[in-house]
Residue frames relative to the residue before (quaternion, step in Angstrom):
aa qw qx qy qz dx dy dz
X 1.0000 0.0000 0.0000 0.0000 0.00 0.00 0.00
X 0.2017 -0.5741 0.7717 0.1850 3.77 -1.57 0.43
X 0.1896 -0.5567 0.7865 0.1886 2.85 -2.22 0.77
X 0.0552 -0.5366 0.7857 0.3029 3.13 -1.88 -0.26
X 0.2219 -0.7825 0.5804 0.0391 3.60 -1.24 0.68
X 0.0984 -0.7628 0.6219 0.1475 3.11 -1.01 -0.29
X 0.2297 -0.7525 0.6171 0.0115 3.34 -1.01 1.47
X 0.0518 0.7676 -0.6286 -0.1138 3.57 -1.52 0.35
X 0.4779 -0.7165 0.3949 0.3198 3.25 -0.84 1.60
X 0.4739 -0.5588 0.6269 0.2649 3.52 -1.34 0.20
X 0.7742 0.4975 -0.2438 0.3060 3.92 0.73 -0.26
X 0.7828 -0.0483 -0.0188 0.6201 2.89 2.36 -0.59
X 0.6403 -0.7086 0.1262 0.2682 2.79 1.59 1.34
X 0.5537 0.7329 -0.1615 0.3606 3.45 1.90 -0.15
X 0.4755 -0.7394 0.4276 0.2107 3.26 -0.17 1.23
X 0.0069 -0.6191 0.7842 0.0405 3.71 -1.66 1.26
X 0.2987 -0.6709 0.6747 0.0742 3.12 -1.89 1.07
X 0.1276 0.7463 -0.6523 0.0361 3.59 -0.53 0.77
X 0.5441 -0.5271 0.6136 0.2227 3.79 -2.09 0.45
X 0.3611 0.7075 -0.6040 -0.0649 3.57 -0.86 -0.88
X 0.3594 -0.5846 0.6502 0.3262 3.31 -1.70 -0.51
X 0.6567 0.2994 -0.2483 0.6460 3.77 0.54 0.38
X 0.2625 -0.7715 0.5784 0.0362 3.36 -0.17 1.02
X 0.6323 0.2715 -0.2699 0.6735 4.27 0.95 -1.31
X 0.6232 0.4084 -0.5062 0.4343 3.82 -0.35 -0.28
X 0.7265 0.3367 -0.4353 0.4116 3.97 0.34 -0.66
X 0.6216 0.7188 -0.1536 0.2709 3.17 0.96 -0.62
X 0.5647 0.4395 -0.1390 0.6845 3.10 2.01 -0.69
X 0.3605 0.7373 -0.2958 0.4887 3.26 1.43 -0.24
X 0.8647 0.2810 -0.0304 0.4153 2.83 0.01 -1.85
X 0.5782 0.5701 -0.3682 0.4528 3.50 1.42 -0.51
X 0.6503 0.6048 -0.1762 0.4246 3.51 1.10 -1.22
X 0.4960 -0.7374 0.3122 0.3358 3.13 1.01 -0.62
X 0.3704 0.8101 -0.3353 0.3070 3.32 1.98 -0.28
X 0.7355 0.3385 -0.2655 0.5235 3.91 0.83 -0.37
X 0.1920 -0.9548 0.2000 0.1076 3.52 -0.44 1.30
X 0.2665 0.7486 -0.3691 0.4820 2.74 2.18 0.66
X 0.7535 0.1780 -0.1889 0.6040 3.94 1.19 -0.66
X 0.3356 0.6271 -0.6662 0.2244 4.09 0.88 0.07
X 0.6676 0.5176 -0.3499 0.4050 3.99 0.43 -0.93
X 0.7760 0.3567 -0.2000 0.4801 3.79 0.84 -1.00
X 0.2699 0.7391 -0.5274 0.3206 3.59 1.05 0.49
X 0.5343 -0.0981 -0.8289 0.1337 2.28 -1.22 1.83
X 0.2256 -0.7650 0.5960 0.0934 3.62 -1.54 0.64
X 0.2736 -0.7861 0.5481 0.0817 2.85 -1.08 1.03
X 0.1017 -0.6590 0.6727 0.3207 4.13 -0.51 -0.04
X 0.2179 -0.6917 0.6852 0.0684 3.04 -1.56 1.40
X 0.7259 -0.4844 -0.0132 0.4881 3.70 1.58 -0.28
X 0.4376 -0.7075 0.5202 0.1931 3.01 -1.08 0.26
X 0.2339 -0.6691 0.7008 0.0810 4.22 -0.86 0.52
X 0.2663 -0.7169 0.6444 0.0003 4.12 -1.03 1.29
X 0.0669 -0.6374 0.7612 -0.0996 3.70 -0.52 1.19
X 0.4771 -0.5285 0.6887 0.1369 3.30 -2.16 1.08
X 0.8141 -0.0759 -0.1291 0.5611 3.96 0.41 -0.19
X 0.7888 -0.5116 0.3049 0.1520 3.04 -1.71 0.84
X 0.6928 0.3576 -0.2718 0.5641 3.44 1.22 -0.68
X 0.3488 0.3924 -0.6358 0.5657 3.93 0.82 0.89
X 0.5903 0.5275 -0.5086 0.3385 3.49 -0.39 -1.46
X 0.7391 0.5643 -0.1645 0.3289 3.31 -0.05 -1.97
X 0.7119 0.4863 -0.1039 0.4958 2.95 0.60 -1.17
X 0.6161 0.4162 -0.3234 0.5854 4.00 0.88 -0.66
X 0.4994 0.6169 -0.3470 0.4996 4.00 0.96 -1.27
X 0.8244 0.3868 -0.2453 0.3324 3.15 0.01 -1.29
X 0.6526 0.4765 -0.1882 0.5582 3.49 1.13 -0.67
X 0.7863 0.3699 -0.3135 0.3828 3.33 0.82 0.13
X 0.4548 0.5457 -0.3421 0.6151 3.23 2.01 0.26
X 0.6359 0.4407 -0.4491 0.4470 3.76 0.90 -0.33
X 0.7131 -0.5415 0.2739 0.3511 3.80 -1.20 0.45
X 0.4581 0.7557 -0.2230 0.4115 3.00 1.61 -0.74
X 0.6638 0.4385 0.0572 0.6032 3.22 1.00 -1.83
X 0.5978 0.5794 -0.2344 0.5019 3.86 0.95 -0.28
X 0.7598 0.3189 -0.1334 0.5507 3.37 1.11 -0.99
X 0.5967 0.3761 -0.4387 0.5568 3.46 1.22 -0.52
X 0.2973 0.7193 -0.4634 0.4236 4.02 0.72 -0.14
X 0.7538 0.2402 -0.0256 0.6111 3.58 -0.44 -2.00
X 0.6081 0.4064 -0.4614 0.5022 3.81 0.07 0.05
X 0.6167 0.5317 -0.3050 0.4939 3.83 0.45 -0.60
X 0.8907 0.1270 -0.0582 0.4326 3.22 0.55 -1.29
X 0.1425 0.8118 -0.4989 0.2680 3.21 1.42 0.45
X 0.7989 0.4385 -0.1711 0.3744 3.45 0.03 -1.51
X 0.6484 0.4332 -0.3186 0.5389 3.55 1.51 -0.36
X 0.4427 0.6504 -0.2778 0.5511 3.53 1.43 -0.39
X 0.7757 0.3277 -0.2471 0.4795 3.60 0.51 -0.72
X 0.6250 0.4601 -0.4246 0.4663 3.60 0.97 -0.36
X 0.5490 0.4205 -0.4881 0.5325 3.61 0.52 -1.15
X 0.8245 0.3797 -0.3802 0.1775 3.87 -0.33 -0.37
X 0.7399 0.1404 0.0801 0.6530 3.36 1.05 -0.81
């Protein structure tokens, strides 16, 4: 399986999109500090993650969700889970 996920930093509240095949191995990664695109935004939270059978969906969903397009449908998606965790 591939994930695409979707992380949000605890330090500035800003969403990271990442791919992998090991979903807890990146993850400990990213807690640990080993990936250096989030070592600065540590803490991280997984808000979620979507399982594809071949890699060039994955890729392909990643990619579209790093474009702006895919960004806004993102915080629309999770908007409503955003608002509980807040209030």
């Amino acid at each position: 399986m591939y994930y695409v996920y979707i992380l949000r930093s605890g330090k500035d509240q800003m969403f990271y999109t990442g791919m992998t095949g090991d979903l807890k191995r990146r993850m400990l990664e990213h807690r640990t500090g080993k990936v250096e695109s989030t070592r600065s935004r540590r803490p991280l939270e997984l808000l979620c993650y979507e399982a594809y059978t071949r890699k060039e969906e994955a890729e392909r969903r990643e990619k579209f969700l790093k474009s702006s397009d895919g960004k806004k449908d993102l915080k629309k998606r999770l908007k409503e889970s955003l608002e509980e965790e807040n209030g």
